[in-house]
C-alpha positions, 0 to 999 in steps of 0.5 A, spaced: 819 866 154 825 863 159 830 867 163 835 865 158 831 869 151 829 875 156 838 876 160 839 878 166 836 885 164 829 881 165 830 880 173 832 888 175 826 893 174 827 899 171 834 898 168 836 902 162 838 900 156 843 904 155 846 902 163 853 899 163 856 896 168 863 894 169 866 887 170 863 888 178 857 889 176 857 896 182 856 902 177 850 904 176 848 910 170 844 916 173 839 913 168 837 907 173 831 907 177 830 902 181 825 901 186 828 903 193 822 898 196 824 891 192 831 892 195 832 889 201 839 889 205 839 881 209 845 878 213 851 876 207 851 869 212 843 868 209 846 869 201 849 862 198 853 862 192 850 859 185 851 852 185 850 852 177 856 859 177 860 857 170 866 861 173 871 857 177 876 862 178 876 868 181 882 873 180 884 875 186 887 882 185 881 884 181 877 882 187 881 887 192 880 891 187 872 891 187 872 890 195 876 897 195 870 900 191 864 897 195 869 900 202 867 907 198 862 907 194 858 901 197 855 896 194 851 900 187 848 895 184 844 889 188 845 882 189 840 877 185 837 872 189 831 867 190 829 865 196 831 858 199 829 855 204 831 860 211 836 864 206 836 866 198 840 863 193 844 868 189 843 868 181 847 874 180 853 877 183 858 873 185 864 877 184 860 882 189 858 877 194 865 875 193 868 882 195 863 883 201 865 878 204 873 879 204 871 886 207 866 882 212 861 887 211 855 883 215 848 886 210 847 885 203 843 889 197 838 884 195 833 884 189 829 878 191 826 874 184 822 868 182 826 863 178 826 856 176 833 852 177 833 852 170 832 860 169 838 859 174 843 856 171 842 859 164 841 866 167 849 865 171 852 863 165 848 868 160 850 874 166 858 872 165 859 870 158 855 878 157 860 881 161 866 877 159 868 875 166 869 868 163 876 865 161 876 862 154 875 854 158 869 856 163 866 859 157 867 854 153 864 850 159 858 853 160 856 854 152 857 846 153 853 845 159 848 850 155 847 844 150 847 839 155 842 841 160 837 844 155 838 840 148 841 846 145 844 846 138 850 850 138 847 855 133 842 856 138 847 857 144 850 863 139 843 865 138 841 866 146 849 869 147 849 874 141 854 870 138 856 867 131 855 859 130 863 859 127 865 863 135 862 859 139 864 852 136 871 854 136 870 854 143 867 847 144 872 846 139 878 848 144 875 843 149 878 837 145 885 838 147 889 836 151 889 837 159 894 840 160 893 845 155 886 847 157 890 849 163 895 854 160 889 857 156 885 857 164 891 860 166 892 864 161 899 863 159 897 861 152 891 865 148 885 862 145 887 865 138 894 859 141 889 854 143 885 854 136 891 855 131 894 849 136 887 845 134 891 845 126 895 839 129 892 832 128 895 828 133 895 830 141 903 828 141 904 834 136 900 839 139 903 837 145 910 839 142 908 845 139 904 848 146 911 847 149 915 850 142 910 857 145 912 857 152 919 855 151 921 861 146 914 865 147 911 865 141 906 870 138 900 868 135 903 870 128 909 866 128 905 860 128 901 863 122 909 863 120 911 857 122 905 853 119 906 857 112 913 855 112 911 848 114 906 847 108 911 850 103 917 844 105 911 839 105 908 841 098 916 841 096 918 834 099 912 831 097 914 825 092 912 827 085 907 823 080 911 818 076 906 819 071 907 825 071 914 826 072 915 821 065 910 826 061 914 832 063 921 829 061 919 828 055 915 834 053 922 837 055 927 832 051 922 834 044 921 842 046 929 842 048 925 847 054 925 846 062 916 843 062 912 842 068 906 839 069 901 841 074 894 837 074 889 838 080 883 832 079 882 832 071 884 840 069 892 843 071 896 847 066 902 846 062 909 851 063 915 852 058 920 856 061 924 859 056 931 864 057 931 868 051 928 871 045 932 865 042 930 860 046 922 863 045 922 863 037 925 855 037 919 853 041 915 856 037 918 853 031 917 847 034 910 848 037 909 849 029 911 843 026 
């Protein structure tokens, strides 16, 4: 089984199951054993960064926060690395190396594994999407790059990432929009629940149009879900009706003497009578008798 079916978990040794890790990845449960003699500490100038990582962006004040932990605590959970030539090339833990690097701390914790390029590359995405680290477009990213480098269909990607077919092509779905709204998702100024409601808009001028009717007055996912209500309503009441129709329902109602439409969806619908008093409901009756 390759890295991807087996996750992260496979690389460190004796993690428990019930562990749990912050975004950092530096916390440690009690429960964790790990065995002292295959942590190594090497030179950090010895560790390069994953070139197939899917993150892009790295929030700052997050990895302050982070180097402020390691400064106390140290660094609890090691770096996973293969061996490259003179150095090692790191497969999990980015955010870590990132961290010690703005403390200028000159060693590392290292757990040293054999691993393909392949399980690499599956492993830092599989690493991020697990911990949630990646914003709507860099996981949307790297369920693509899944499917591109490996021939996997998108029902196998949710499979290998615990997540629904529906979850994950909502993601690949977002990437279809225009640039500059793929930016304010990354960035987030606009949600992904914005993104996939903005996807309802056929042509990209319009939803350009409503991207900037979010950020110009702030709206909220269910103002949207208002707006596209009201939206719907106005275009089911302006829209032209059916002649033949419209000549049948004038005709029931000038023989019934009773306002009359017609509702016709394919081959069935329904007929409706309005009436305004018990008069008028006896009349029609009369009529409907004859």
């Amino acid at each position: 089984m390759s890295a991807l079916g087996k996750g992260l978990g496979s690389l460190i040794p004796n993690k428990s199951q019930k562990n749990s890790s912050d975004e950092g990845g530096n916390y440690w449960s009690d429960e964790t054993k790990v065995d002292p003699k295959k942590i190594l500490e090497v030179p950090i100038g010895e560790v390069i960064s994953n070139p197939w990582q899917p993150r892009t962006h790295f929030d700052r004040d997050k990895l302050e926060e982070l180097a402020e932990s390691i400064k106390q605590h140290g660094i609890l959970q090691p770096l996973i690395v293969s061996k490259e030539n003179n150095g090692y090339q790191l497969i999990a833990g980015e955010r870590r190396l990132k961290a010690s690097e703005l403390l200028g701390l000159a060693k590392v914790p290292v757990i040293v594994k054999e691993v393909s390029d392949r399980d690499k590359l599956e492993l830092s995405i599989i690493e991020n999407i697990q911990r949630r680290d990646l914003n709507p477009i860099e996981t949307a990213n790297a369920y693509k790059r899944l499917m591109e480098e490996f021939g996997l269909t998108y029902t196998e990607v949710a499979e290998q990432v615990a997540k629904s077919p529906s979850t994950v092509n909502n993601f690949l779905r977002i990437l279809k929009l225009p640039v500059v709204i793929k930016e304010a998702v990354e960035t987030g100024k606009i949600s992904f629940t914005h993104a996939k409601q903005i996807l309802s808009y056929q042509t990209k001028s319009e939803q350009i149009n409503i991207f900037k009717k979010i950020i110009k007055e702030n709206l909220k996912s269910q103002d949207l879900t208002e707006m596209a209500k009201r939206d719907a309503a106005k275009a089911k009441k302006n829209k032209p009706r059916d002649p033949v129709l419209a000549s049948w329902e004038d005709k029931l109602t000038k023989n019934l003497g009773a306002k009359t439409s017609i509702q016709k969806r394919g081959e069935r619908g329904h007929i409706t009578i309005k009436f305004f008093s018990h008069g008028e409901l006896k009349n029609l009756l009369d009529k409907l008798e004859k």
